[in-house]
C-alpha positions, -999 to 999 in steps of 0.1 A, spaced: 436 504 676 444 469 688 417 439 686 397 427 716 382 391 705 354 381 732 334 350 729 303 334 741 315 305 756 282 289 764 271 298 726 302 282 709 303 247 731 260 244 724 270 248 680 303 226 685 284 197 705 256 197 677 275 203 647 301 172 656 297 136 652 303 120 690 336 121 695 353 103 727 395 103 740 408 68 751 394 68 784 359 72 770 354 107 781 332 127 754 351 152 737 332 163 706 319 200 718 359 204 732 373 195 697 347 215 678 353 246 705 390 248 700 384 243 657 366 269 659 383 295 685 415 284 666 402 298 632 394 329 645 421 337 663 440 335 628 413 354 610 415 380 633 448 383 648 438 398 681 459 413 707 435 399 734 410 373 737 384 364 767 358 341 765 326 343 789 306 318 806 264 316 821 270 308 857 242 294 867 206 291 847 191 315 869 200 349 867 186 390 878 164 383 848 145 357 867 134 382 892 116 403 866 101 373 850 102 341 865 96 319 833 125 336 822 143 306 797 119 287 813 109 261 785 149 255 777 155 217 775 183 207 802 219 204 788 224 167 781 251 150 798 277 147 777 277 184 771 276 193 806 304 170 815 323 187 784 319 222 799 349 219 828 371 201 801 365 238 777 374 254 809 404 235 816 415 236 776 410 272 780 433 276 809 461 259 792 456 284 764 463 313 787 430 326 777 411 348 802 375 333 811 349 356 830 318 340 845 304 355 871 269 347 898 237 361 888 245 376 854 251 356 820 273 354 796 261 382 772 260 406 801 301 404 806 302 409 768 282 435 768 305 448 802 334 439 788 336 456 751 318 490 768 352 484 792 375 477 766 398 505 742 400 481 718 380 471 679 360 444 700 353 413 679 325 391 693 323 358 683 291 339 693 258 319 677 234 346 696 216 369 676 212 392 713 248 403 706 238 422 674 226 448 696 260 456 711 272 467 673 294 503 672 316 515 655 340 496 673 322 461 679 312 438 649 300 408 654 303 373 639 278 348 642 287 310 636 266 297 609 265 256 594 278 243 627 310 254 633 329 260 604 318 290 593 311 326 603 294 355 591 300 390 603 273 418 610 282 454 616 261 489 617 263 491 576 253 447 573 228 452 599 209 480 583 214 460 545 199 429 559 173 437 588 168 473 582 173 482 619 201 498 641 216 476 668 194 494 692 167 483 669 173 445 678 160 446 715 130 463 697 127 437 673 130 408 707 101 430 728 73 430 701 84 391 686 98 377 716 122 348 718 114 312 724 147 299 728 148 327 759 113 323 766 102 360 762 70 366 757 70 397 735 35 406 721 11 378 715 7 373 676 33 395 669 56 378 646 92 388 633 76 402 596 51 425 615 76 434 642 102 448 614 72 462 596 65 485 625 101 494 639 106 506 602 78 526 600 81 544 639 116 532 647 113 523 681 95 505 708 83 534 722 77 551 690 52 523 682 35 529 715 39 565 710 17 565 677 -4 537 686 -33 556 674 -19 554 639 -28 519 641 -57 500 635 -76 467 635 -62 434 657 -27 446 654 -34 474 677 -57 452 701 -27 432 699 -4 459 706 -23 472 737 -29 440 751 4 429 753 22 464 761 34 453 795 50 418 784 63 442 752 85 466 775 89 435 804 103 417 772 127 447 757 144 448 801 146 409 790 166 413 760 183 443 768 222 435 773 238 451 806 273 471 801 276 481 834 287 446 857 308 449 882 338 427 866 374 425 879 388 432 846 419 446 833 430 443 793 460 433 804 449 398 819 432 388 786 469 392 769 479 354 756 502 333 733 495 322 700 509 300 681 501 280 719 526 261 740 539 227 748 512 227 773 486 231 747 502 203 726 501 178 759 465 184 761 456 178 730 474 151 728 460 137 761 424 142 744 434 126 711 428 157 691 448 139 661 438 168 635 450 194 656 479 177 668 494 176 632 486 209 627 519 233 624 502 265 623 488 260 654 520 255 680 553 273 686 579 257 662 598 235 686 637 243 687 649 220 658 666 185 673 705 194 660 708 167 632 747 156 631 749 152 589 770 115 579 793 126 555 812 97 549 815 53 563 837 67 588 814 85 604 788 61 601 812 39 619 818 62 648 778 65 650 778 24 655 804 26 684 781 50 708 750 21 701 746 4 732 710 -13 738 690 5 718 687 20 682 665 43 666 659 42 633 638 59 602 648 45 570 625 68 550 639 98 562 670 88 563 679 93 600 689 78 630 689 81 669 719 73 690 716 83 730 694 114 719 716 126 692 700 125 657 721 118 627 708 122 591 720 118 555 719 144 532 694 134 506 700 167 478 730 167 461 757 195 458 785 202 444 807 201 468 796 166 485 794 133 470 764 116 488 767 84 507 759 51 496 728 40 513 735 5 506 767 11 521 755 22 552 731 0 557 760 -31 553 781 -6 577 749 -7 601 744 -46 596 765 -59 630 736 -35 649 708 -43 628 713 -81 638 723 -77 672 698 -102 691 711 -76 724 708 -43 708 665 -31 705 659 -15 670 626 9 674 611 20 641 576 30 626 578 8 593 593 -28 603 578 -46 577 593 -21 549 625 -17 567 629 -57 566 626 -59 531 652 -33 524 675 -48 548 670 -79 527 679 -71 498 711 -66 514 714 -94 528 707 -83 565 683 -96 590 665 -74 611 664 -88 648 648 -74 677 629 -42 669 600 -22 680 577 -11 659 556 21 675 533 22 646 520 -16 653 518 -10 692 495 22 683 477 -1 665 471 -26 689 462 1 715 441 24 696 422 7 669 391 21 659 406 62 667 423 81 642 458 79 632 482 101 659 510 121 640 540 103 628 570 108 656 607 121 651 630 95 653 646 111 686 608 106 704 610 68 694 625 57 728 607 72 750 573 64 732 584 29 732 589 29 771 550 46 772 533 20 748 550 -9 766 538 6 798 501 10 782 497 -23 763 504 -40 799 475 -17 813 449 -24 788 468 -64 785 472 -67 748 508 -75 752 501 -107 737 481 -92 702 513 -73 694 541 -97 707 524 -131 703 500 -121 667 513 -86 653 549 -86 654 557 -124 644 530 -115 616 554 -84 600 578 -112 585 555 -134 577 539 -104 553 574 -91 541 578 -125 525 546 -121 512 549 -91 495 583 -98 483 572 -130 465 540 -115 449 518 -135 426 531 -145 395 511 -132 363 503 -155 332 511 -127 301 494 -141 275 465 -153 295 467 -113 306 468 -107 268 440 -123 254 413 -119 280 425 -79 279 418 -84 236 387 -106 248 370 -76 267 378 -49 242 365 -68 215 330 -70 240 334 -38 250 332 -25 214 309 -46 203 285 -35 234 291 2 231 280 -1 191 248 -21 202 239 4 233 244 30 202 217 15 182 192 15 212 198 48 222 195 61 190 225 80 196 262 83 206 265 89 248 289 85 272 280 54 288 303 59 317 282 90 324 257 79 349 236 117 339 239 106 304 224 73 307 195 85 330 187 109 302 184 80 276 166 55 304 149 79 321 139 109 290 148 93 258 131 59 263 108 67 293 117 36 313 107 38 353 128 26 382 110 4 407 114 34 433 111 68 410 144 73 418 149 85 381 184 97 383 196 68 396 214 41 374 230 20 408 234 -15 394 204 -20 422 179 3 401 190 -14 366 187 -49 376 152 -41 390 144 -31 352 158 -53 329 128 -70 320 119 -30 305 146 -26 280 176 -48 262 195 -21 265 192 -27 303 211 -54 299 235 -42 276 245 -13 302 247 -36 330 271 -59 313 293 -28 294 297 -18 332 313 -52 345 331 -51 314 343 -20 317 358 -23 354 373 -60 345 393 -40 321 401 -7 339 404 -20 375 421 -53 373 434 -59 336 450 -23 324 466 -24 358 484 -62 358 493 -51 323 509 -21 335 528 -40 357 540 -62 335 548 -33 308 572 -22 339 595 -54 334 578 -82 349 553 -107 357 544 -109 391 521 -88 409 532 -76 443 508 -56 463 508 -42 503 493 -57 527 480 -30 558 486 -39 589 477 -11 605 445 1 588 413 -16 597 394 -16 632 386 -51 637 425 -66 628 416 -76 598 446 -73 573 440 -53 539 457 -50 508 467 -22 482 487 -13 448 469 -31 437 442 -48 459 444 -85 455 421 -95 481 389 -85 457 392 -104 426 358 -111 419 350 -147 420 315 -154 416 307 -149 382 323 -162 346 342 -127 339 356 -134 380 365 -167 371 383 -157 338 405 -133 359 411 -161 383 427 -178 357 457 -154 352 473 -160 383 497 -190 383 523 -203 402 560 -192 395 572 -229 394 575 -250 362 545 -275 367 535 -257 399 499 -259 418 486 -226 436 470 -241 470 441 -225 489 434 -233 527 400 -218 537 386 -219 570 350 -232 565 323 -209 587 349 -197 610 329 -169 623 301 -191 629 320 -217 648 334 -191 669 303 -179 677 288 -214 691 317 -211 708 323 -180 723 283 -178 733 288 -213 748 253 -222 722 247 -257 734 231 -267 704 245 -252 678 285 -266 697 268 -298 689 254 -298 657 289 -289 649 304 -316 665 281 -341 648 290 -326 615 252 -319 609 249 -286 582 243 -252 602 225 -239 577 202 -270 573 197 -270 610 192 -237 616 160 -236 587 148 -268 607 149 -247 642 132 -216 621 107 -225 600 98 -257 620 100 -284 602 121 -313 600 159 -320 591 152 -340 563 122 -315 548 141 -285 546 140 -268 512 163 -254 497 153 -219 494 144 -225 534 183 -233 538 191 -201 520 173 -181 542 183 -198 570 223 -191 560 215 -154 553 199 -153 594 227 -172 602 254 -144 586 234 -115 594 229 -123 632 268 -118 634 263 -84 619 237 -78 641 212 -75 611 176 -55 617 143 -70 604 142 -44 578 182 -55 569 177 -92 570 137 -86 546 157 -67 524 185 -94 516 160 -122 516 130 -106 496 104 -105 523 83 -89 548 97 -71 578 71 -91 594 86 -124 586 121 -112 586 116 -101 624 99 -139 632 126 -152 620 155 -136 641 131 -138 668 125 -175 665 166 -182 658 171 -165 696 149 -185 708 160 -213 697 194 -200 703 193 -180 732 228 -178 744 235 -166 714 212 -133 721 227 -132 757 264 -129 742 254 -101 714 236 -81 744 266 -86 766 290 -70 741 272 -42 739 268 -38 771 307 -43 778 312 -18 745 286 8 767 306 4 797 337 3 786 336 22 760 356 -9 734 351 -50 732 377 -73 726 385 -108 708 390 -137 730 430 -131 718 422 -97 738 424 -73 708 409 -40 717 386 -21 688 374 12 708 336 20 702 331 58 706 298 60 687 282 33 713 282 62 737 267 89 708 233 106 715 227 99 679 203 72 675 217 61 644 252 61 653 244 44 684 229 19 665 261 14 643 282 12 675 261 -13 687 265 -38 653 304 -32 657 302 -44 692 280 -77 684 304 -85 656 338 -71 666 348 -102 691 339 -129 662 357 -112 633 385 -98 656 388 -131 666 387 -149 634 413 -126 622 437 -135 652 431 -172 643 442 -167 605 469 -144 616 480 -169 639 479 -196 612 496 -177 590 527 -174 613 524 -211 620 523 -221 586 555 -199 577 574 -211 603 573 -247 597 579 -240 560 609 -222 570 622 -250 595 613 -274 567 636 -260 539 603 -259 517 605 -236 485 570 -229 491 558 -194 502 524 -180 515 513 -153 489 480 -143 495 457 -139 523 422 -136 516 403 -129 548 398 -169 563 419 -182 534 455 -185 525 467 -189 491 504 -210 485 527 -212 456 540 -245 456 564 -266 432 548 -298 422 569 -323 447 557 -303 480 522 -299 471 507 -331 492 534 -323 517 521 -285 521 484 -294 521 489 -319 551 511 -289 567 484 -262 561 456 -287 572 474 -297 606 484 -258 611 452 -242 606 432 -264 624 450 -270 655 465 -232 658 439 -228 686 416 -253 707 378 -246 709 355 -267 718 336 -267 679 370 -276 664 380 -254 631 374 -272 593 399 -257 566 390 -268 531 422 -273 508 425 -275 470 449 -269 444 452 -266 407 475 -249 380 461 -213 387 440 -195 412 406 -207 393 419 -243 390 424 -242 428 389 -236 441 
């Protein structure tokens, strides 16, 4: 028998809409209860394997059932608006699927089920979140409710119906006409809940059976019963499912493809269903691209001829893209070829690959310049896809990497759409000067002192040892104290210490620190932990490095990763060395500079993201207090607390600097009480009385979010985009986190531009000035040089006229420089 899957359309986009986060495409349209839908009708559709599928819609909210009772879903809440607006999109989605829908005036959705598997000679599977559909059970309908959301199922037949409920399909509209339904808004039989209901359909069967034998009742139940005898059998036309609507409906119509079509593709695609989009299983294999295989320099030579203006490239996979036809090399060996010479090609490829005329596109032009590098080729003119995706879409998840042969033709797209949304200049003016600028980085790496390395590893094993033997003695026994369960059992059992919250299974550095004054062995723990990650997530790891043959750390700076432009960095992360305590500082001390008698110089913008803020809110007072050279910090305690300049404490000024910070994060009362140890009370009269001191600072925060609400993204005053779907979320709490990310978005995505734009400054007047120095490290507002000795002065008076006058504002930007032997030394 083949397989009829029907679905509850109305059922499936209600659990998809609630069971995703809020989800909207690029042009801001919500999209969550779409993407959830198609999840979830896609993973069914494999379960199941069905020869036909059909999904069916409510029409309208009033229906025949109205006429017999007129409060008939009566107390439903109205659908909010995103869903509703979601409903034509399903619809559309739907059509592209080839997938037959049925909706049809004065009946609902349950009602063509119930019509269509009567109708249908097929095993009917129906898919919905509606326990009414139970009643429609046969031996040739199951039915398979959605349970947690939308990722699960669970299917009920006669035999799972009778194990769970005890009842018969039939038994269900039984069940709805004694208990009612509130989602529905039937009445049923007042006091009549779902325990007694099922106690009396067990013992007489039916609705009418209970009426039947009503004298075998007694007490209030039968008052009940008799009472409410007409809502009970008013209730059971309510629930009962019609199998009889006139429906134009043929089998043959609800025939469709799986895996879908092109089309299919497109529209996800269009919606940025990124997930799906990767997803094989889900889309007819496209007709493999013929892939000429380069056998041989000859034929690599003949490739070169046919280049004209533009070259595609992927030097990971080894292929390439000539006037639509895709070359490869063979990567396996055989024994009957004898594999190219990469290096060889690449020389062969060098006349195209520095062509100033000829436009290289690629997805990885900061990797593909240091390859070409190293053999001695320059890589001029190219288009990196991945960096204009970037620059269009930050803040949305990654789209799928592209073949080679779709490189030209998405180039000619992104162009088109970066002059749209104008952020040509981020990615031609910021992002694609910046990929060199970070090849060089990565290629010079940081230079590693070994037996420095050596000594503080010995140093902290020697601690570590000596900890773990004290903790020991304590305890009162040997544990595994990078168990967090097995400390909380000493703490918390053993020793009967208390956390400030009675959090007892909690051993967060937060909870310890609150109870050191309880225990040494607090302490002990706390300090075995630092230790412990000194050791394993910075030490073992340089000295890895440095087991591998040399003594220079090199690690990857992202691009392409964060939503606010920021650049990050990886294997291993050298933008988090801890700096603030001794064991920070002693780690510091390992990084030198690769010249004999060489200084490591740091350039660090001083309160960048504060000075862009006077600025950018136009803050009258604050752009002059900055101007004067007057300390923020001290002024804004003065404006807070209201007292004078001269009598502000210092404790007064801490505060004052963590208002200052937090207001860029758009901090909350209970946020900024937390971080400075006080009332929410006082921590609200103090953000209240900084914007009103400062109130075109409050009218710039309240206009991002109102451009991120409109707009659906903000931007830096460079013009970088970071898109803002949860603004738009009827989730209070995500809203609220939208909201932050649009105060703070234009001052960090800002200040990134600024350093970013530095950064290629600085590089390019070391370049033009023969200098052996190099940019190594970026560390959010601060670069980090390796310098020899005899440019040092010459670099710091570079880096201090770069970085300050990279862009005009009216609050000009400080950069603090210093320099020593290592990266300690030089703060």
């Amino acid at each position: 028998m083949k397989k009829f899957l029907i679905v509850d359309g109305n059922s499936l986009a209600n659990r998809a809409y609630y069971a995703m986060p809020f989800l909207t495409n690029r042009q801001k349209r919500p999209s969550g209860a779409v993407f959830g839908f198609a999840n979830l009708l896609i993973k069914i559709i494999q379960e199941q394997a069905p020869d036909y599928v059909a999904v069916a819609f409510d029409h309208a909210r009033k229906t025949f059932r109205n006429e017999i009772y007129a409060e008939y879903k009566g107390t439903r809440k109205e659908t909010p608006e995103d869903l509703r607006l979601q409903f034509p999109v399903i619809k559309e989605m739907l059509q592209v699927m080839g997938i037959k829908i049925f909706e049809q005036e004065g009946i609902e959705a349950d009602d063509i089920i119930g019509t269509l598997a009567k109708n249908s000679d097929c095993f009917n599977v129906l898919l919905s979140g509606d326990r009414d559909l139970l009643q429609l059970i046969n031996p040739s309908t199951s039915v398979w409710l959605t349970r947690k959301g939308v990722t699960e199922t669970e299917k009920f037949d006669e035999v799972y119906l009778k194990q769970t409920w005890g009842l018969k399909p039939s038994g269900i509209v039984d069940l709805k006409a004694l208990m009612g339904d509130s989602s529905d808004n039937i009445p049923g039989v007042a006091g009549v809940g779902e325990k007694t209901a099922l106690s009396l359909l067990e013992k007489f069967e039916t609705l009418e059976g209970v009426y039947n034998h009503i004298e075998d009742i007694t007490g209030k139940l039968k008052d009940k019963l008799q009472t409410g005898k007409e809502n009970a059998f008013m209730s059971h036309k309510l629930a009962t499912i019609k199998t009889d609507c006139e429906l134009d409906f043929s089998i043959n119509d609800c025939v469709y493809d799986f895996p879908f079509s092109e089309k299919v593709r497109k529209f996800f695609s269009d919606w940025d269903f990124r997930s799906l989009l990767n997803r094989k299983d889900v889309f007819v294999e496209q007709t493999k691209r013929e892939e000429f295989v380069l056998e041989n320099l000859q034929q690599v030579e003949n490739m070169a001829k046919d280049v004209s203006k533009i070259f595609c490239y992927d030097l990971k996979n080894l292929k390439f893209c000539v006037n639509q036809k895709v070359y490869c090399i063979k990567k396996e060996i055989d024994l009957f070829s004898i594999p190219l010479d990469f290096d060889q090609v690449l020389k062969t490829l060098k006349p195209i690959f520095e062509d100033e005329n000829i436009i290289k596109i690629t997805t990885s032009s900061k990797s593909d310049i240091k390859i070409l590098k190293r053999n001695s080729i320059k890589l001029n003119n190219f288009f990196d896809i991945d960096i204009a995706r970037y620059v269009l879409f930050a803040g949305l998840p990654k789209l799928p990497d592209p073949e080679v042969y779709e490189y030209e033709n998405l180039k000619t797209l992104l162009e088109k759409q970066m002059k749209a949304e104008d952020v040509e200049g981020v990615y031609s003016k910021i992002e694609l000067p910046l990929v060199s600028v970070l090849a060089d980085m990565e290629d010079e790496g940081f230079k590693i002192n070994q037996t420095e390395l050596d000594e503080l590893s010995q140093k902290y094993e020697t601690e570590i040892s000596s900890l773990t033997k004290e903790i020991f003695e304590l305890a009162g026994e040997e544990f595994n104290i990078n168990s967090p369960k097995q400390v909380a059992n000493i703490l918390f059992n053993k020793l009967e210490l208390r956390s400030w919250n009675n959090k007892k299974q909690s051993t967060s550095f937060a909870i310890l620190d609150e109870m050191r004054w309880q225990h040494k062995i607090v302490d002990l723990i706390i300090d075995y932990r630092k230790k412990s990650k000194l050791l394993s997530t910075y030490i073992n790891v340089y000295k890895q490095i440095c087991a591998n043959g040399g003594d220079v750390v090199r690690t990857m700076f992202n691009q392409t990763l964060t939503s606010t432009g920021r650049l990050s960095s990886s294997e291993p992360n050298l933008q988090n060395i801890p700096t603030r305590d001794e064991e920070g500082r002693n780690l510091r001390k390992i990084f030198v500079s690769k010249y004999e008698d060489g200084n490591i110089i740091s350039a660090d913008y001083s309160q960048i993201e504060l000075r862009l803020l006077a600025n950018l809110a136009k803050e009258e007072s604050m752009i002059e207090a900055y101007k004067k050279g007057i300390d923020i910090h001290t002024k804004t305690a003065s404006e807070i607390f209201g007292v004078d300049v001269e009598k502000v404490t210092s404790d007064q000024r801490r505060d004052a600097k963590a208002v200052n910070f937090g207001i860029i994060y758009g901090i909350s009362d209970f946020g900024l009480s937390q971080n400075i140890k006080t009332t929410r009370n006082q921590a609200k009269s103090y953000i209240d009385n900084y914007f009103s001191r400062y109130p075109k600072i409050k009218t710039f925060m309240d206009g991002n979010v109102e451009y991120a609400e409109k707009n659906g993204f903000v931007k830096s005053y460079f013009g970088r985009i970071r898109h803002i779907p949860e603004i738009q979320s009827s989730n209070g709490n995500t809203k609220k986190f939208g909201e932050r990310v649009a105060m703070n978005m234009p001052l960090q995505g800002t200040a990134s531009d600024v350093i970013k734009l530095a950064m290629i400054d600085v590089f390019k007047k070391l370049r033009e000035k023969n200098m052996k120095s190099h940019i190594i490290l970026q560390i959010h507002d601060e670069l980090i040089i390796d310098a020899p000795i005899y440019e040092v002065e010459s670099v710091k008076s570079l880096l201090k006229e770069s970085m300050e006058n990279v862009c005009a504002f009216e609050v000009p930007l400080t950069v603090s420089i210093s320099n020593g032997k290592n990266l300690f030394d030089c703060k």
